[in-house]
C-alpha positions in Angstrom: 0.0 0.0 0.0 3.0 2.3 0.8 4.6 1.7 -2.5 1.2 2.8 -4.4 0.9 5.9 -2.3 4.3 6.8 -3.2 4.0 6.0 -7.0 0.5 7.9 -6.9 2.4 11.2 -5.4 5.7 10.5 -7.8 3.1 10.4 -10.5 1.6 13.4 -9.3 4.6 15.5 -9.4 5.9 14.1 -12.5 2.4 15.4 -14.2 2.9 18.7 -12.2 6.1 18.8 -13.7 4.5 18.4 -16.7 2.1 21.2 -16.8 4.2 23.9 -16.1 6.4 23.2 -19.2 3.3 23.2 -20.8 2.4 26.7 -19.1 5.7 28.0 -19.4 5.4 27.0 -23.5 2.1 28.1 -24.5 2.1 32.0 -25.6 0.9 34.2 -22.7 -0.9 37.1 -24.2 2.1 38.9 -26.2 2.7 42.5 -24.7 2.0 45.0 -27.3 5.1 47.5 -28.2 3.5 50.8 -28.0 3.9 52.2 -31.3 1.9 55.6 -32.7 0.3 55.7 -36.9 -1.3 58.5 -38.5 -4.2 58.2 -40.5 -4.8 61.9 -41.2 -1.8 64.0 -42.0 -2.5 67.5 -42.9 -0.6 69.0 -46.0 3.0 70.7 -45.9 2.5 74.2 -44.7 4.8 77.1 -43.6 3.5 77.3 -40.0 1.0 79.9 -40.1 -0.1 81.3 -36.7 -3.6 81.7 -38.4 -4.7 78.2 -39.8 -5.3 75.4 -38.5 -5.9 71.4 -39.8 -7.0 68.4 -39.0 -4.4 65.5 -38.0 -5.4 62.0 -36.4 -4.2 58.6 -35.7 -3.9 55.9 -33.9 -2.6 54.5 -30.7 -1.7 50.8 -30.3 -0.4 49.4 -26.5 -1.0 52.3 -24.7 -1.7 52.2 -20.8 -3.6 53.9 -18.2 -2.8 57.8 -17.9 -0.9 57.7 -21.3 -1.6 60.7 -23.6 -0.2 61.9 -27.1 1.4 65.2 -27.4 2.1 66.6 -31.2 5.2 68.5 -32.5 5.2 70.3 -35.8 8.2 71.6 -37.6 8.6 74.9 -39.1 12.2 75.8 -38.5 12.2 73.9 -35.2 9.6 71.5 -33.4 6.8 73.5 -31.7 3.9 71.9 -29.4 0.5 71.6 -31.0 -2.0 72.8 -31.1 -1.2 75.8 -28.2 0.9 75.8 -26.2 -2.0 76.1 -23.0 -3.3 73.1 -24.3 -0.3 70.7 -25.5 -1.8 67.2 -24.6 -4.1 64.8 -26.9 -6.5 62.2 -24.8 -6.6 58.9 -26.3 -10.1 57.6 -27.1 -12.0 54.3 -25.9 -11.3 52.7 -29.6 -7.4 54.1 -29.3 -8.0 56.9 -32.0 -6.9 60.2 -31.4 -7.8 63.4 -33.3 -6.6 67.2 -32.4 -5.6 69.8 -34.8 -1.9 71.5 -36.0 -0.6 74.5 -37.1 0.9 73.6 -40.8 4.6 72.2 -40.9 6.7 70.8 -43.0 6.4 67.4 -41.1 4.9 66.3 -37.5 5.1 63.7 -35.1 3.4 62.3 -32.6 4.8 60.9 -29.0 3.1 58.8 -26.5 4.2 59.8 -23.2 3.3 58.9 -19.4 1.7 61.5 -17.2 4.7 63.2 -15.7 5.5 64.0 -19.6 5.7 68.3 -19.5 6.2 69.0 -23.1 8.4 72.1 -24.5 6.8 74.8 -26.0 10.1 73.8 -29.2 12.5 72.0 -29.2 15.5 71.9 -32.2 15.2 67.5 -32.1 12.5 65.4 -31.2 13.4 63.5 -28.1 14.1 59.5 -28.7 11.8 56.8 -27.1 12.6 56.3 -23.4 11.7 57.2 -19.8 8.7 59.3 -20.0 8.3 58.9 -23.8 7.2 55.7 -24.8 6.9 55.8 -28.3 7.7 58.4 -31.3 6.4 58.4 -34.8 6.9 61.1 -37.0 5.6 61.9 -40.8 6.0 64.2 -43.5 3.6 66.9 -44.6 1.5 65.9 -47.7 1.4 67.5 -50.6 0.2 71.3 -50.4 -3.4 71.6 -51.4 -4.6 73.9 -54.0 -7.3 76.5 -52.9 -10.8 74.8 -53.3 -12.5 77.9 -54.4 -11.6 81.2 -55.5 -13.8 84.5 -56.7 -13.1 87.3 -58.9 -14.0 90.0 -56.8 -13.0 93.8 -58.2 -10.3 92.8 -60.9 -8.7 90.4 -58.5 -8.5 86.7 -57.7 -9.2 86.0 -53.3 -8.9 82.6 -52.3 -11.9 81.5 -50.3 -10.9 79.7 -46.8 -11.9 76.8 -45.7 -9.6 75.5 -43.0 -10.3 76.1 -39.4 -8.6 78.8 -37.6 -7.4 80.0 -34.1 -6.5 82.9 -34.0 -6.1 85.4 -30.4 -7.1 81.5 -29.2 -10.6 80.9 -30.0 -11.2 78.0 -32.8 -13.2 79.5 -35.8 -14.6 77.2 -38.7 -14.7 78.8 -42.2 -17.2 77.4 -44.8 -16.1 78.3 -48.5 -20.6 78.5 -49.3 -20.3 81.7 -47.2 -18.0 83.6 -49.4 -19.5 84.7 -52.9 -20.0 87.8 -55.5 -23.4 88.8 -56.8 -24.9 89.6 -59.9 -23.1 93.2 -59.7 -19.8 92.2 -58.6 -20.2 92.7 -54.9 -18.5 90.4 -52.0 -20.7 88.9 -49.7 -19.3 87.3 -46.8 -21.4 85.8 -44.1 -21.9 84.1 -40.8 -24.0 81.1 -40.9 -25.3 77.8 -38.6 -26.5 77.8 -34.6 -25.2 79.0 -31.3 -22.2 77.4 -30.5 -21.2 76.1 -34.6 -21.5 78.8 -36.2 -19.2 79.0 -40.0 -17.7 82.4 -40.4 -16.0 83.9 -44.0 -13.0 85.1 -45.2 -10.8 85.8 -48.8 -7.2 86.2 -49.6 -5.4 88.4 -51.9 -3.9 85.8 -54.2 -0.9 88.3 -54.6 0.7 90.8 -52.5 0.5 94.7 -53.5 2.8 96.5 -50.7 3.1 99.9 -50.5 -0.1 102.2 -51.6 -3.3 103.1 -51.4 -6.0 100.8 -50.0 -9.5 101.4 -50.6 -12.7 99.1 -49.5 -16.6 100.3 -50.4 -18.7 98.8 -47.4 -22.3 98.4 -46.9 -23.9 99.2 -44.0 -22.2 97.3 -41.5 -23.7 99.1 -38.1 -26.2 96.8 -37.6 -23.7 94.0 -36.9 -24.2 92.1 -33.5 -22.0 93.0 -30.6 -20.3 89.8 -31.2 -19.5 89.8 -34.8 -16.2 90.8 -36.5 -15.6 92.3 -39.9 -12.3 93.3 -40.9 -10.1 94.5 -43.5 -6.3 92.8 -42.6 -2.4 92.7 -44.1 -1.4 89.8 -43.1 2.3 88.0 -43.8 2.0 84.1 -42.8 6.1 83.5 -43.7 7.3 86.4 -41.4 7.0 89.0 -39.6 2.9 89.9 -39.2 3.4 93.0 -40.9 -1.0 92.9 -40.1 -2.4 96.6 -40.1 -6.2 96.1 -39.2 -9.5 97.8 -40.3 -11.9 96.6 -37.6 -15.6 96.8 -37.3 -16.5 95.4 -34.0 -18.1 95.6 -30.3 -16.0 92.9 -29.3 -19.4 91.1 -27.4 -19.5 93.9 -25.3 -22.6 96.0 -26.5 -21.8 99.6 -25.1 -18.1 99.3 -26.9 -17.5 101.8 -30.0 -18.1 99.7 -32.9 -14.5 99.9 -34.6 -11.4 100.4 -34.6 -7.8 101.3 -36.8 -5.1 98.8 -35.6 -1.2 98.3 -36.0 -0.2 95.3 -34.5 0.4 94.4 -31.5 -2.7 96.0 -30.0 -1.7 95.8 -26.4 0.5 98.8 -27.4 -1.9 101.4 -26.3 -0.6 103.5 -29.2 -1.7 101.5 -31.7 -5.6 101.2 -31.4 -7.9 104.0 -32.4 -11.5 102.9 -31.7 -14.3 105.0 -33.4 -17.9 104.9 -34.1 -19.2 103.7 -37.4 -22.6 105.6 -38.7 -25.4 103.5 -40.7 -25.0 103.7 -44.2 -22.3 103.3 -46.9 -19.0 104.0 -45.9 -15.6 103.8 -47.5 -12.6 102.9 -45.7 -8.9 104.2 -46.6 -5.2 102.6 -45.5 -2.7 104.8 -46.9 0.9 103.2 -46.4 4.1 104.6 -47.3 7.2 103.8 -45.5 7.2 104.5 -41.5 3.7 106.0 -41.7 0.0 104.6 -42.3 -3.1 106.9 -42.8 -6.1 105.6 -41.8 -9.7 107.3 -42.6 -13.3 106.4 -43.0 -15.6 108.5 -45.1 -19.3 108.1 -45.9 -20.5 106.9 -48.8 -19.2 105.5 -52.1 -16.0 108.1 -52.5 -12.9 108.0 -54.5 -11.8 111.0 -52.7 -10.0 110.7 -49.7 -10.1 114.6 -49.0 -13.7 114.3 -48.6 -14.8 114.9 -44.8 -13.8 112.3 -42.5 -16.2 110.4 -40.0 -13.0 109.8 -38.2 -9.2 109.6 -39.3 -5.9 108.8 -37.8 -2.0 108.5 -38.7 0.1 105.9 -37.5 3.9 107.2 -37.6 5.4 104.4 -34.4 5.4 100.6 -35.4 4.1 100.7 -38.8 5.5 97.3 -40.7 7.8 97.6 -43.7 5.7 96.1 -47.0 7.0 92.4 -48.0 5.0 89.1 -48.3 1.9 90.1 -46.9 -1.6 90.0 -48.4 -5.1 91.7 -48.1 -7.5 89.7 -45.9 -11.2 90.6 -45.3 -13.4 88.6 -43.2 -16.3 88.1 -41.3 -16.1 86.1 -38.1 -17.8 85.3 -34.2 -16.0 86.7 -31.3 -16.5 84.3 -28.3 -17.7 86.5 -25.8 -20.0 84.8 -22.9 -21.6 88.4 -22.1 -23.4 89.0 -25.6 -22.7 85.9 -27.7 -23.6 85.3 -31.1 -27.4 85.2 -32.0 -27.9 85.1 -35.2 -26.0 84.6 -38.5 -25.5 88.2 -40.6 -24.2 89.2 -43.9 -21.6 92.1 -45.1 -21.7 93.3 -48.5 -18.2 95.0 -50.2 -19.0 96.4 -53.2 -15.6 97.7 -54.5 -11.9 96.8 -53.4 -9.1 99.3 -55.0 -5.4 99.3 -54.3 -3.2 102.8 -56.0 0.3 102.3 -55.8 
């Protein structure tokens, strides 16, 4: 009986023995490399403060608390897509989606939660510690503009990529930018509180130096919230962005415009003023070191006509180079009078003297 109790137990360990090679050969559930893939990659781009686009991807092996942050490259690396708000949350089905500033590549890292991403960086930093993976891509081909008008002997290029410009995400629909039977630009503001589509053309070419002249309808009636401007803008330098401004801001007792040379927070460079119902015509008269601003009413091709309000910039005014006329119509996001209602601005003639 002794010997059969110690060949049941030899047996038993012998069959013991035999499982755990067994365990220790069968495949365990294979630990996934994290590793990062793009399946959205916006086109190559020159890093323009004022556009945004679309990137997304995927995550695969990613653990609790793990997050993506974006870089894109224009000179160096910089943070997308603001520096306040550097990290991308990876979603239930390990997609993720945010929006870049254009580069001429990106990348994506997956790093822990004691990541603190630079606001640049000259090289991307190599998988390790706190970064556990790094993928990176090259801008796609630059798209051609979808839509363009013909709007007072010139071709504008209609936007329709998103913006964020002074930090508030805008959407731009291309249907809200047209000209009419008489050759008049309409740009408007379309869709519901909180997505509305906003409007805005390009010069296709840059003019410099001269004499700028815009032919508005009446644009007095605009909401406290709405923006309509007239802007020089230079996406591959310095700003060089000189701004006619019709706006309250969201703040309904405001003055409803204003004659800007960048940056505003200089006190020196904002002029607010009143704008009357009616036609008005609005004047940028830039020459080297000086820009004259005035506002007249009516359809006028004289400048010397008298002024509803006028003013001459002599401190800060940009030297002419790659910029480009912008006019557009967009929401201010201002909780104490937002947006009610979409609204329409009508520019009947655009004219640049040299």
């Amino acid at each position: 009986m002794g010997s059969l109790l110690s060949f049941v137990d030899r047996l038993r360990t012998a069959l013991a023995g035999v499982f755990m090679l067994l365990g220790a050969c069968r495949s365990p559930q294979a630990h996934t490399e994290p590793f990062i893939e793009f399946s959205r990659v916006p086109p190559e781009g020159d890093g323009s403060p004022d556009q945004l686009e679309k990137i997304e991807g995927r995550v695969r092996g990613a653990g609790p608390g793990q997050r993506i942050v974006l870089f894109a490259q224009s000179g160096v690396w910089w943070v997308q897509p603001l520096t306040s708000k550097p990290f991308t949350e990876i979603q239930s089905d390990s997609t993720w989606k945010s929006s870049t500033h254009p580069g001429l590549a990106y990348a994506a890292l997956l790093v822990d939660s004691r990541y603190r991403p630079p606001v640049t960086v000259d090289v991307l930093p190599e998988k390790g510690g706190r970064v556990l993976a790094v993928t990176t891509v090259k801008g796609g081909t630059p798209a051609s503009p979808a839509k363009t008008v013909q709007f007072s002997g010139y071709e504008w290029a209609v936007r329709e990529d998103s913006s964020n410009a002074g930090g508030r995400n805008k959407s731009y629909d291309p249907a809200n930018a047209w000209t009419d039977n008489n050759g008049f630009l309409h740009l408007a503001i379309t869709g519901h509180a909180g997505k509305w589509t906003c409007a805005e053309v390009k010069l296709s070419r840059s003019l410099g130096y001269g004499s700028y002249r815009l032919v508005v309808q009446d644009v007095s009636h605009l909401e406290p919230a709405a923006v309509f401007a007239l802007s020089t803008l230079d996406n591959s330098g310095p700003s060089r962005e000189m701004d006619i401004e019709v706006s309250r801001w969201g703040e309904p007792e405001d003055k409803n415009a204003q004659y800007v040379i960048q940056p505003y927070a200089v006190p020196a460079n904002t002029v607010r003023f009143g704008v009357p119902s009616g036609t008005l015509t609005y004047w940028i008269d830039w020459q080297p070191g000086r820009a004259e601003f005035k506002t007249v009413r009516g359809y006028s091709s004289l400048k010397n006509r008298d002024a509803v309000t006028e003013h001459v910039f002599t401190s800060g005014v940009p030297s002419a180079g790659n910029e480009a006329v912008h006019l557009v119509l967009y929401v201010f996001d201002n909780r104490n009078a937002p947006m009610q209602r979409g609204t329409e601005v009508v520019i009947e003639k655009f004219e640049f003297l040299p």
